[in-house]
C-alpha positions in Angstrom: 56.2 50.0 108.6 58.4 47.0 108.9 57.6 43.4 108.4 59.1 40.5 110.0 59.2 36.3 109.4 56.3 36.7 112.1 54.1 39.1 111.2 50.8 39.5 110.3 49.1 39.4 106.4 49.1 42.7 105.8 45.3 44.2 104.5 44.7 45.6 101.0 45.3 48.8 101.7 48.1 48.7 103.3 51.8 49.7 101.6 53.1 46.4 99.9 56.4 44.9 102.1 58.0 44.9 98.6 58.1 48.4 98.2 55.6 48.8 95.3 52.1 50.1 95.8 49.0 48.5 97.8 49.6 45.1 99.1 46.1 44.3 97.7 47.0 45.1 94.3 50.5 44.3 93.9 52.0 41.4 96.1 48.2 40.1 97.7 46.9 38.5 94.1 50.4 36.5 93.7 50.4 35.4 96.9 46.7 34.4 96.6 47.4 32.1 93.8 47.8 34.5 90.7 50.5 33.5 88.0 53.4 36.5 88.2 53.4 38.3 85.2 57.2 38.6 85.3 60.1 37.5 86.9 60.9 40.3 88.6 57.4 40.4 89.8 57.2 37.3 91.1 61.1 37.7 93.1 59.1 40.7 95.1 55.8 38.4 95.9 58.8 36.2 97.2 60.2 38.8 99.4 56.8 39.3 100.6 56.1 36.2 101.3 59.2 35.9 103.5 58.4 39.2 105.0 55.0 37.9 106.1 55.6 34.2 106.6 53.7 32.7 103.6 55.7 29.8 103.0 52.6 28.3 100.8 53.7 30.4 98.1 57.3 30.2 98.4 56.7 26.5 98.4 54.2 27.2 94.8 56.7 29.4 93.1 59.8 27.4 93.7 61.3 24.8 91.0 60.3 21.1 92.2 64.1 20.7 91.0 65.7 22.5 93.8 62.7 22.9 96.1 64.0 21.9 99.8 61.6 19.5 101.3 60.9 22.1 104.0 60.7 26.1 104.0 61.6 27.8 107.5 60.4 31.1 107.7 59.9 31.8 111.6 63.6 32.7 112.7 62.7 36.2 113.5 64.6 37.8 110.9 62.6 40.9 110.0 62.9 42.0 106.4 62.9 45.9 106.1 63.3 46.9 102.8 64.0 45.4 98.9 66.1 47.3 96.0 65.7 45.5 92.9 69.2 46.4 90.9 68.9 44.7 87.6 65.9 42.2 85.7 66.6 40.6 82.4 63.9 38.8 81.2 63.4 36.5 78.1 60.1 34.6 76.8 61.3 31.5 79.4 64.0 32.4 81.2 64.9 35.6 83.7 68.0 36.5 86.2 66.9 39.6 88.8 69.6 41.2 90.7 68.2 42.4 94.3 69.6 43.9 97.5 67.2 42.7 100.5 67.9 44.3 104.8 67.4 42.6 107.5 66.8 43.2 111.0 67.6 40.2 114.0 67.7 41.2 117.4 70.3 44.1 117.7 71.9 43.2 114.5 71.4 44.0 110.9 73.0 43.7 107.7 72.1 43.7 103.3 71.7 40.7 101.3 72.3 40.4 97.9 71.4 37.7 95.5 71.2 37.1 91.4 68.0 35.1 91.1 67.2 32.6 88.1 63.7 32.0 87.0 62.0 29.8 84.1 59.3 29.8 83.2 57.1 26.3 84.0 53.7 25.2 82.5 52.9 29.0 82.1 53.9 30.2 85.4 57.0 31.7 86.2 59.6 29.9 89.0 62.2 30.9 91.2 65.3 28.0 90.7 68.6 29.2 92.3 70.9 32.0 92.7 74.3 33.3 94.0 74.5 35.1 97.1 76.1 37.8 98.7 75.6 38.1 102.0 77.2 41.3 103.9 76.7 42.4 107.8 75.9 40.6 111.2 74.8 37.4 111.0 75.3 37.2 107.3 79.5 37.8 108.1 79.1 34.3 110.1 76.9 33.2 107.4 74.2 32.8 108.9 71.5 34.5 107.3 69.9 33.3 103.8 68.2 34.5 100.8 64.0 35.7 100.7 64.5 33.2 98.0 66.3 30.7 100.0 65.9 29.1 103.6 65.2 31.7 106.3 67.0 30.5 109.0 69.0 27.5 107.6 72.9 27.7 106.7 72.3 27.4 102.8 69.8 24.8 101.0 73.1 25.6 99.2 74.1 25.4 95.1 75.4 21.8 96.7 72.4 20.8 97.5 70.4 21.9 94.4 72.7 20.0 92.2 72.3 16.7 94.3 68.4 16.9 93.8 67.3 14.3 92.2 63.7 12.6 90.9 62.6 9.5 92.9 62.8 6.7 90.7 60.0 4.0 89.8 61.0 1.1 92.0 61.5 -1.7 89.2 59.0 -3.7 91.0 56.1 -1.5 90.0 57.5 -0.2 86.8 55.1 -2.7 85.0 52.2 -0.8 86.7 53.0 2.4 84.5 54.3 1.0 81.2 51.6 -1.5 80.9 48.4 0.1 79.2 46.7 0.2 82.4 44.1 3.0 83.7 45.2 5.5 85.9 43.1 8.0 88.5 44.5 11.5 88.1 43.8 14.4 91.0 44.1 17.8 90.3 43.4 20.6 93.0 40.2 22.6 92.0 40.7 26.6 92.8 38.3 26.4 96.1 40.7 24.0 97.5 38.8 20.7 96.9 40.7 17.7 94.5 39.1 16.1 91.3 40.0 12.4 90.7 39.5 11.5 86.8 40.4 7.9 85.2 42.7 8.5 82.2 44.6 7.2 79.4 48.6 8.0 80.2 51.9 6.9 78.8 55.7 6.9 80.2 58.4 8.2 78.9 61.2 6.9 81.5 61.2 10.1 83.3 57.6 11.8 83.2 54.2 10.8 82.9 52.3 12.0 80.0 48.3 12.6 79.5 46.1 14.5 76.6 43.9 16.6 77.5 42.5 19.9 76.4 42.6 23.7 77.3 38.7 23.9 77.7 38.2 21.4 80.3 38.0 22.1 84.1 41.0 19.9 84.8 43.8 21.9 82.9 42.4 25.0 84.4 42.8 23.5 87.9 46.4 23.0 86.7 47.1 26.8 85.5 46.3 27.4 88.9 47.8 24.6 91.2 50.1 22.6 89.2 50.1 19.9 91.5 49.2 16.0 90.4 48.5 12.7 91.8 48.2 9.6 89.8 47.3 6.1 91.3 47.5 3.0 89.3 46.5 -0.1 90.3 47.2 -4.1 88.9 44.1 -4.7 87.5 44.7 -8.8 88.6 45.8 -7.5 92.3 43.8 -4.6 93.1 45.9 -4.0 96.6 49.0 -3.7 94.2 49.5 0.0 93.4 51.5 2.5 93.2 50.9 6.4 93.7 53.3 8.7 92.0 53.6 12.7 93.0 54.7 15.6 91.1 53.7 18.6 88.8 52.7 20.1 85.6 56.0 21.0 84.0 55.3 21.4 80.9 51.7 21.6 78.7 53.0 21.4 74.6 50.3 21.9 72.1 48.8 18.9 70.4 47.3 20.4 67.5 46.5 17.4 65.2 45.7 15.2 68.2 49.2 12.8 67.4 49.4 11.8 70.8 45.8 10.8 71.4 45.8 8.8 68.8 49.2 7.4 70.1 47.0 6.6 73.8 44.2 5.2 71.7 46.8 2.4 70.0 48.4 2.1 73.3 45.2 0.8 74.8 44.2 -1.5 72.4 42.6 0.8 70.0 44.4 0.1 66.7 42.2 2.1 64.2 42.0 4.9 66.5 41.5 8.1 64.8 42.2 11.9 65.9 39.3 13.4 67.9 37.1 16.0 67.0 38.5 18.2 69.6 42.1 18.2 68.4 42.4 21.7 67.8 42.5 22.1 71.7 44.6 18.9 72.5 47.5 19.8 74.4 50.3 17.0 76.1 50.4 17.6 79.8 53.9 16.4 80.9 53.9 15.6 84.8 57.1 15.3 86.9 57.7 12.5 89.1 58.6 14.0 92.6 57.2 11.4 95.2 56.7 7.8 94.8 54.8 5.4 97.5 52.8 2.1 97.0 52.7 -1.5 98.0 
């Protein structure tokens, strides 16, 4: 059985689109939300994903870096079958060599791509790779990648390198380098968001919180790394700006350094580590979006 840009979520039982087992047990979890436990692993829930038009997850498992602000996957290309060549993986980074056939109309053809993963806040993430694209549409160059743009010409090496991080305007930069409190929203796993006030610093090019491994919050983020953080001027309340992005990076805090850098931040000279230190850990959030008045 064949699956196209169009087709129905396969059920558990049914043969994976990837190739590999039960849909239920193999592509179905990663496509639910699971973290991949590989790279090559994830590259197949990719292909599956294409193959049954779940552009959620390609949207999840794709670098905010070279993410394309929109993911077509209704062209009806049908994708019939996935040969992975080659995977060399390493602790945080991963290239997997893959031949992928297509079916459009009376055409068909093979397409062949070296993917590049990291992996990002504990979750591994498709970035970019170099395509080879052979038969039918693909000699006009028409087709793209199950890790590219269906139905596009190219999101293109061109246009990865010209992504770029929205900037703080400079007339609410204040808002975020002034010790002022912030409301931070998280996506819970049944869907629903928690908004928290927090302490935050930044650094110029991310925003930074402390937090620890045991509360809900950084589970919601192993999960859905998606953030929100509104600010507003405490003497202007309609003054505020809202800044989008994701968790890129969670370090370890260890001897609670950083909270204790907040602490003096916000007015707190003498502030001493916390009791929970051994679980601190730096969440690092990307700045993506920016909107505000």
């Amino acid at each position: 059985m064949s699956f196209g840009s169009a087709s129905v979520r396969p059920s558990a039982t049914d043969a994976c689109p990837c190739g590999e087992g039960e849909f239920g047990t193999h592509c179905g979890p990663l496509l639910d939300g699971e973290p991949a436990p590989g790279a090559e692993r994830l590259m197949r829930s990719r292909y599956t994903a294409f193959a049954v038009g779940d552009a959620a997850h390609l949207a999840r498992s794709w670098h905010p870096r070279t993410r394309p602000d929109e993911i077509e996957v209704g062209d009806g290309t049908r994708w019939i079958g996935l040969d992975i060549v080659s995977a060399e993986e390493g602790a945080d980074a991963a290239e997997v060599s893959f031949r992928a056939r297509w079916r459009h109309g009376s055409e068909a053809g093979e397409l062949r791509e070296r993917s590049r993963f990291v992996r990002r806040a504990g979750r591994w993430v498709y970035v970019d790779g170099d395509v080879d694209e052979r038969g039918g549409r693909a000699a006009r160059g028409e087709a793209s990648s199950p890790n590219g743009r269906v139905g596009g010409s190219a999101y293109g090496r061109e246009r990865i390198l010209g992504e770029r991080t929205r900037m703080i305007p400079d007339a609410h930069r204040d808002l975020l380098e002034n010790p002022n409190y912030g409301s931070l929203g998280t996506v819970r796993p049944d869907g629903t968001v928690q908004v928290n006030p927090m302490w935050f610093d930044f650094d110029g090019e991310h925003l930074l919180f402390t937090h620890t491994t045991t509360r809900q919050k950084f589970r919601n983020l192993q999960q859905n790394p998606s953030m929100s953080l509104m600010v507003f001027d405490p003497a202007q309340p309609y003054r505020y700006i809202e800044v989008r992005g994701r968790l890129v990076e969670a370090e370890p805090d260890p001897t609670g350094a950083f909270y204790v850098h907040l602490g003096k931040r916000y007015g707190n000279a003498e502030q001493e580590a916390p009791p929970d230190s051994a679980d601190r850990v730096i969440l690092k959030m990307s700045i993506e979006k920016v909107g505000g008045q």
